[in-house]
C-alpha positions as a printed NumPy array, in Angstrom:
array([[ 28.181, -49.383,  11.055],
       [ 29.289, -46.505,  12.855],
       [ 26.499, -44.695,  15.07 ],
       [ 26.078, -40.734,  13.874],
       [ 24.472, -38.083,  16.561],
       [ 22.577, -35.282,  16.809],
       [ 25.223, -32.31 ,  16.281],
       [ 24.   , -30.247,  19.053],
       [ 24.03 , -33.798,  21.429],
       [ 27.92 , -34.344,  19.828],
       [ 28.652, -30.55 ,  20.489],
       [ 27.819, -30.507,  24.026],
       [ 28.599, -33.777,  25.145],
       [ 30.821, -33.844,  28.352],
       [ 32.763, -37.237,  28.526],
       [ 36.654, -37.372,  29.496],
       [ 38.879, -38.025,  26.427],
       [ 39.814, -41.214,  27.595],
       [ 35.624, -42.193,  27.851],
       [ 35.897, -40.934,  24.228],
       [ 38.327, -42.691,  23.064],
       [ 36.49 , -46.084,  24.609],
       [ 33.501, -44.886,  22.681],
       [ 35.183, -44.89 ,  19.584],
       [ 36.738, -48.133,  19.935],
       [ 32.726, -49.149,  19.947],
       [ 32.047, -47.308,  16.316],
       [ 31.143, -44.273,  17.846],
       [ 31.993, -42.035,  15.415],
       [ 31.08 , -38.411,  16.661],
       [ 33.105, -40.175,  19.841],
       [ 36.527, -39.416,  17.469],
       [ 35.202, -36.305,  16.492],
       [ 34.929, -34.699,  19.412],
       [ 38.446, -35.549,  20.099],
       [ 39.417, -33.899,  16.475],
       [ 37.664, -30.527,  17.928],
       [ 38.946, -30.664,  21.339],
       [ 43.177, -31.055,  20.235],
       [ 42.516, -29.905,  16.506],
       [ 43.326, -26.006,  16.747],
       [ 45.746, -25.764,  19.799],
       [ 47.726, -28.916,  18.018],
       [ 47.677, -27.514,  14.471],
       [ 49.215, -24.115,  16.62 ],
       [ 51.81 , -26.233,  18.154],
       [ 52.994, -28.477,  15.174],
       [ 53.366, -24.888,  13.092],
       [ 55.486, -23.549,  15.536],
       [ 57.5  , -26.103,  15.657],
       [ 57.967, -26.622,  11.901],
       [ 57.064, -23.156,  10.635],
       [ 55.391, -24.407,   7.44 ],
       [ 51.463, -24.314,   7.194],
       [ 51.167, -26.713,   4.732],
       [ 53.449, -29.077,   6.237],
       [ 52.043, -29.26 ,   9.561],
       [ 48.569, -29.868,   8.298],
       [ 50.111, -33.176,   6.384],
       [ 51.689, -33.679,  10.062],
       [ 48.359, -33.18 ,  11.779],
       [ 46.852, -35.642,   9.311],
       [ 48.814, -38.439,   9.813],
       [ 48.82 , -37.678,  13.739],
       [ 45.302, -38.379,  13.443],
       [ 45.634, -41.322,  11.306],
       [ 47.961, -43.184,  13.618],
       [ 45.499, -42.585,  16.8  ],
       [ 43.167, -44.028,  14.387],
       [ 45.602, -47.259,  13.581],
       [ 46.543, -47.485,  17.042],
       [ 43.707, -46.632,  19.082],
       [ 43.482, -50.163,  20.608],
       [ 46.705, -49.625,  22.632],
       [ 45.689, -46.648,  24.226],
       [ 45.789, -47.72 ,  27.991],
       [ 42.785, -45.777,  29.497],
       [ 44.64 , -45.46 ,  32.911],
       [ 47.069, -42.85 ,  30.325],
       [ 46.281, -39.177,  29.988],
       [ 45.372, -39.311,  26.07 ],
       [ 46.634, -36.004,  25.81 ],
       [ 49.991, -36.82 ,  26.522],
       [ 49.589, -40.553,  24.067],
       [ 48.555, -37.991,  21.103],
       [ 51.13 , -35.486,  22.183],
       [ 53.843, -38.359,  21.821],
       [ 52.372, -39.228,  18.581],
       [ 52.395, -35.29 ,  17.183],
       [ 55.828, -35.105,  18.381],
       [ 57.473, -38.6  ,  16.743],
       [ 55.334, -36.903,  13.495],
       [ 57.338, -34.04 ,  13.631],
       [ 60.779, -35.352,  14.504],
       [ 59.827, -37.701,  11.14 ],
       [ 59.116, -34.386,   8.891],
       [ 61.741, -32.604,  10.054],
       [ 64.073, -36.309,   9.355],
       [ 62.756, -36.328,   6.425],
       [ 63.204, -32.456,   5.418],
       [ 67.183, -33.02 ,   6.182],
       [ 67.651, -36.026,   3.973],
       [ 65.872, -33.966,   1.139],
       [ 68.059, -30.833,   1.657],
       [ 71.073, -32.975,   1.66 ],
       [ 70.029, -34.75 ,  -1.273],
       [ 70.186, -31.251,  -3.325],
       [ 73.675, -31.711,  -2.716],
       [ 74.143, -34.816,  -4.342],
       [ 72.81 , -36.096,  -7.135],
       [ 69.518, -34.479,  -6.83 ],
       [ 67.684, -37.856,  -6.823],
       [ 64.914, -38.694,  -4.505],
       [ 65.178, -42.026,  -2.641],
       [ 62.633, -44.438,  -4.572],
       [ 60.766, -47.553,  -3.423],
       [ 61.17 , -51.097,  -4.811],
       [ 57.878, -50.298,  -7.171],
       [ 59.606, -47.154,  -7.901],
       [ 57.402, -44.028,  -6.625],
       [ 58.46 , -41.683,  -3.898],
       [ 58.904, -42.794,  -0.049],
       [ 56.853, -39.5  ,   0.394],
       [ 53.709, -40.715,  -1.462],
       [ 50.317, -39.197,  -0.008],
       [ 47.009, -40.797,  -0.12 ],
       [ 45.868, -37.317,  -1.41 ],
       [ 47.577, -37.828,  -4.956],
       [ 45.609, -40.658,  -5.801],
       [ 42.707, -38.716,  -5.864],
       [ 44.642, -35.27 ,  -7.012],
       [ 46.342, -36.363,  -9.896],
       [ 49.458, -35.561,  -8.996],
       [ 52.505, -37.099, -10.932],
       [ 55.961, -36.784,  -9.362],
       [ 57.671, -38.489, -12.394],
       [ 56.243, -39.193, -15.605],
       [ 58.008, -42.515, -15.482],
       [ 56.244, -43.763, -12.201],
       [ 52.763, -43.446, -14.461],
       [ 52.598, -47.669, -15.345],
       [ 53.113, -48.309, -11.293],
       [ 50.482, -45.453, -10.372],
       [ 48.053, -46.661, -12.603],
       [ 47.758, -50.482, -11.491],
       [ 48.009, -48.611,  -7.769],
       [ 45.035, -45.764,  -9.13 ],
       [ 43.096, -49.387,  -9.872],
       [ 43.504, -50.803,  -6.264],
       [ 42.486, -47.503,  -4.727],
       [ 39.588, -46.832,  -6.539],
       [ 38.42 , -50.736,  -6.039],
       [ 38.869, -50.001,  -2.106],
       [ 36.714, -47.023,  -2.741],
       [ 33.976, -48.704,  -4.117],
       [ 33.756, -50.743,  -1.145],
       [ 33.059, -48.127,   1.068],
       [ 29.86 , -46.669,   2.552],
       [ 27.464, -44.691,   0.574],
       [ 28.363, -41.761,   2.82 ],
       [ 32.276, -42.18 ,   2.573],
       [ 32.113, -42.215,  -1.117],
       [ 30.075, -38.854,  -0.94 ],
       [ 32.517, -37.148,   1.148],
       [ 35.562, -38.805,  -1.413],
       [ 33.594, -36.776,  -4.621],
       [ 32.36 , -33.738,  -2.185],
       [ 36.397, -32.988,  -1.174],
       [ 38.456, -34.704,  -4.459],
       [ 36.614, -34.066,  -6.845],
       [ 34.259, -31.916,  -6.604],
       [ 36.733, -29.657,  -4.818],
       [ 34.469, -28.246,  -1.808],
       [ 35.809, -26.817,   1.083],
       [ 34.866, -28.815,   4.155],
       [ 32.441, -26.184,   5.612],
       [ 30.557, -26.621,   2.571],
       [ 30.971, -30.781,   2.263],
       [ 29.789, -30.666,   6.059],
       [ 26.733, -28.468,   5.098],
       [ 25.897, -30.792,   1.647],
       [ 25.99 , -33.736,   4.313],
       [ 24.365, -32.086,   6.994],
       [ 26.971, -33.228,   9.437],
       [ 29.867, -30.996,  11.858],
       [ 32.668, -29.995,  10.247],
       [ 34.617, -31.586,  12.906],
       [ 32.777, -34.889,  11.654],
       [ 34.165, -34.335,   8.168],
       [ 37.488, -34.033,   9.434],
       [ 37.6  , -37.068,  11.64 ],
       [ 35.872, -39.322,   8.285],
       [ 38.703, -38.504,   6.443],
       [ 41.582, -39.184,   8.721],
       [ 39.598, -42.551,   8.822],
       [ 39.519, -42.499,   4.843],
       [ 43.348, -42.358,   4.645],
       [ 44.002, -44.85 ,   7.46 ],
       [ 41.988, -47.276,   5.481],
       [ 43.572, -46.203,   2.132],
       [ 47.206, -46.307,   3.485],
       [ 46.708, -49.927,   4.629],
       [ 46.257, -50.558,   1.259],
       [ 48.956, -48.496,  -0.175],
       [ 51.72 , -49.063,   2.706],
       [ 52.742, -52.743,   1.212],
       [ 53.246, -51.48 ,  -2.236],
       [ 55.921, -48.332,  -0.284],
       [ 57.836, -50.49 ,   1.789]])
């Protein structure tokens, strides 16, 4: 179970990222939060410049945090983790802006998106499951059976997790006001959902490849 803290004790606390990140490795939770709010803002800044698209460096962002999440275990602590997440924002961005190319250059072709071997988009986002979303009206019989696993990985997690799911998906709440429902930092929201989709995407990563 992971620990939660006081917010003004995970606010102030002092520890060196790389003490953090050891912390978090031990189910500290607020441990990965106060990484979120130390790198969040400046990174966001930097990913946006780099891409110019708001919305597009937030989805970067995301999965930034998501693979410091997934690969948090080889994170060498003699490393400055600024320059391991750095690495990680940048080989995020040089993906998007892959990824961007191939879809321009697509336009000139047949106009057809590159599908998996289950037939939905490469692009998939863990955020559709919950949104609704339907790129292709013909992709509805694989998204269903995939709705069911989702929402049976849901169901297995904690009471809180589940909260936050309805509070931001489907409830629609902002997360200033999911964070004041719960009681808990923003920052805290942030860093449980980056968890949230690194759990979800093990499940749906098999069913992309």
């Amino acid at each position: 179970m992971l620990k939660l803290q006081d917010h003004s004790e995970a606010n102030n606390r002092q520890e060196s990222d790389a003490e953090l990140v050891e912390h978090y490795r031990q189910n500290d939770e607020e441990a990965f939060a106060m990484l979120v709010s130390r790198y969040e803002s400046k990174t966001l800044q930097y990913i946006r410049f780099q891409i110019g698209d708001r919305m597009l460096a937030e989805d970067i962002m995301q999965k930034s945090w998501v693979k410091v999440i997934t690969k948090v275990d080889t994170f060498n602590n003699s490393l400055v983790f600024r320059s391991w997440f750095y690495t990680i924002v940048n080989n995020q961005i040089r993906d998007a802006m892959r990824r961007r190319r191939v879809k321009k250059a697509a336009l000139f072709t047949d106009g057809e998106r590159k599908r998996s071997s289950v037939g939905f988009p490469e692009e998939f986002s863990v955020e559709s499951f919950f949104e609704g979303r339907e790129e292709d009206p013909s992709l509805s019989l694989e998204r269903s059976e995939l709705k069911k696993i989702v929402r049976k990985r849901i169901s297995r997690l904690s009471e809180d997790e589940r909260t936050l799911v309805r509070y931001i998906y489907f409830d629609g709440l902002k997360y200033r006001e999911a964070a004041e429902r719960m009681d808990i930092p923003i920052g805290t929201v942030r860093s449980r959902l980056y968890a949230l989709h690194a759990k979800l995407r093990e499940v749906l990563l098999p069913y992309a490849a």
